[in-house]
C-alpha positions as a Markdown table, in Angstrom:
| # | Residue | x | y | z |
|---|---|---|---|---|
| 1 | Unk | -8.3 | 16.2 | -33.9 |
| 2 | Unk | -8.1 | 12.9 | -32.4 |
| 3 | Unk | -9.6 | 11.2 | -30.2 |
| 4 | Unk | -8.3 | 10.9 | -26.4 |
| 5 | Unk | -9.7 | 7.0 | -25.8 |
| 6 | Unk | -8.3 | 5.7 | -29.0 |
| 7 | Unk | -4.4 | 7.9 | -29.6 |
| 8 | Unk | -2.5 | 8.8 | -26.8 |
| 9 | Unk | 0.0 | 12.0 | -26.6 |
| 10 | Unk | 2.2 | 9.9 | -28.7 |
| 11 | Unk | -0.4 | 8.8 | -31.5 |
| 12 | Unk | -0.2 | 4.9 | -30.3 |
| 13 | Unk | -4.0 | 3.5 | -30.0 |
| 14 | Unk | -4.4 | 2.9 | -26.3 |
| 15 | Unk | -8.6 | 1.9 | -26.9 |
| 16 | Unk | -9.0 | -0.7 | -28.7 |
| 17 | Unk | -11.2 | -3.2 | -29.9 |
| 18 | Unk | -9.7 | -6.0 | -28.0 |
| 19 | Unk | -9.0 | -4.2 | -24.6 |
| 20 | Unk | -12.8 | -3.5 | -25.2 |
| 21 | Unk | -13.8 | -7.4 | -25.5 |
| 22 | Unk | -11.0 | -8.5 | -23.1 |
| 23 | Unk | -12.9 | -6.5 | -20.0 |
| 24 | Unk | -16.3 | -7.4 | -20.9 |
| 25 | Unk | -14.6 | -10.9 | -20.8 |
| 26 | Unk | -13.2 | -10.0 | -17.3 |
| 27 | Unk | -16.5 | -8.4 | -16.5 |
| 28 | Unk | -18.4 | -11.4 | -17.5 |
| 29 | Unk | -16.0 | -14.2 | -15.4 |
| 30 | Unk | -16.5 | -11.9 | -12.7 |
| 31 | Unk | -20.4 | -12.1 | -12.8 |
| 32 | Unk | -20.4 | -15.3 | -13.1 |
| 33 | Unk | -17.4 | -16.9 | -10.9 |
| 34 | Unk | -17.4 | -14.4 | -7.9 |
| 35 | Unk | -19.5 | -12.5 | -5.1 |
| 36 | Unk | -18.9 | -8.9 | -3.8 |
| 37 | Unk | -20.1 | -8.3 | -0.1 |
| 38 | Unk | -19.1 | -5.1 | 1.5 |
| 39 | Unk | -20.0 | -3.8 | 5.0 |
| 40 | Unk | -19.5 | -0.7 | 7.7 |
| 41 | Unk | -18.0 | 0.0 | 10.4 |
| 42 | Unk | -19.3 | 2.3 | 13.0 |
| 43 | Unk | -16.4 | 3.9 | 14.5 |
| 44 | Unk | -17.7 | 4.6 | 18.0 |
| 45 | Unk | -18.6 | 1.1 | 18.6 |
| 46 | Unk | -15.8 | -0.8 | 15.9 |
| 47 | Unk | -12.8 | 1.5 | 16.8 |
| 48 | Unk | -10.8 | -1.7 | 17.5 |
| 49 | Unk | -11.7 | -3.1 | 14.7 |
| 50 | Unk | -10.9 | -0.1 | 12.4 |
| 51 | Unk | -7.5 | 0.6 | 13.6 |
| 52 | Unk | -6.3 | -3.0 | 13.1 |
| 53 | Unk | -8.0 | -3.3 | 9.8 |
| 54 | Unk | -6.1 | -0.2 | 8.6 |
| 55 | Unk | -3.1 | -0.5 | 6.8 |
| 56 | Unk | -3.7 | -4.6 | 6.4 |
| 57 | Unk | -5.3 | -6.8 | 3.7 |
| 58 | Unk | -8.7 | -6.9 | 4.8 |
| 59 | Unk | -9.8 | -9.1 | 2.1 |
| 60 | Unk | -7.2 | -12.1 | 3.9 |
| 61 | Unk | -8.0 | -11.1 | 7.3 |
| 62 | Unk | -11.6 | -11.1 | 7.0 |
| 63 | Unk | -11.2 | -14.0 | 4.8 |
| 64 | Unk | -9.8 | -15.9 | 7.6 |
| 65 | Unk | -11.4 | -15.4 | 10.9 |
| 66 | Unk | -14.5 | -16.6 | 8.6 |
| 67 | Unk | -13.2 | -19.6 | 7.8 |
| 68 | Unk | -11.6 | -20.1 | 11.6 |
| 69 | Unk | -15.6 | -19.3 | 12.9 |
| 70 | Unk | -16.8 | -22.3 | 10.1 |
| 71 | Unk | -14.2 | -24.3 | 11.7 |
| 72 | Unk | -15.4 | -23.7 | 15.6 |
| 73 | Unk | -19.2 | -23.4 | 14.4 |
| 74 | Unk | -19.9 | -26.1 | 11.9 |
| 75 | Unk | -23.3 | -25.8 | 11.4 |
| 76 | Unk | -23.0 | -22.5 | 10.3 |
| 77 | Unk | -25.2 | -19.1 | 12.3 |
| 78 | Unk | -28.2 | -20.4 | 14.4 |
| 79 | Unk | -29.7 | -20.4 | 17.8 |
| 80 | Unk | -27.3 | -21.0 | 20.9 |
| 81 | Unk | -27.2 | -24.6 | 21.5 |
| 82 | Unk | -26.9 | -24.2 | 25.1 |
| 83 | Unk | -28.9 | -21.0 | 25.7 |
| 84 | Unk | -28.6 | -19.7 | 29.5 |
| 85 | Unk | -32.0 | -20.2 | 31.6 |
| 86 | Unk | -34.5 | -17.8 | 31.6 |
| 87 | Unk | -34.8 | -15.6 | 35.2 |
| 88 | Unk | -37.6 | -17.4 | 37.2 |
| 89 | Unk | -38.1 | -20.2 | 34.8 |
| 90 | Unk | -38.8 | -23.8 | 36.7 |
């Protein structure tokens, strides 16, 4: 009997070796070259969002109005430079 990660129906060796070292290769350039961030979407509140997310490449869109936001905002996420007066302040 073989084996069903190393022959497939036809006998060829589909698990080998160097599939084996080429994605902890893969696995290890990820580690060290990328970052995964994921998030939710609530959809009462994000319906907008959702439906034009769906069927697009998120990944670009996102990808983009992040970097447009850097662009407007260079300092990056912070207080409001101009916050509005407080209610009864002198």
């Amino acid at each position: 009997m073989t084996n069903s990660t190393t022959a497939g129906y036809n006998g060829r060796i589909t698990g080998s070796r160097r599939s084996d070292k080429v994605r902890e290769s893969e696995r290890q350039w990820k580690k060290e070259n990328t970052v995964m961030y994921g998030f939710r979407l609530q959809r009462s509140t994000d319906a907008a969002l959702i439906e034009y997310l769906d069927g697009q490449p998120k990944q670009t869109i996102i990808k983009a109005a992040l970097r447009e936001y850097i662009e407007r905002h260079p300092a990056g996420p912070g207080p409001d430079p101009d916050p509005a007066p407080e209610a009864g302040g002198e």
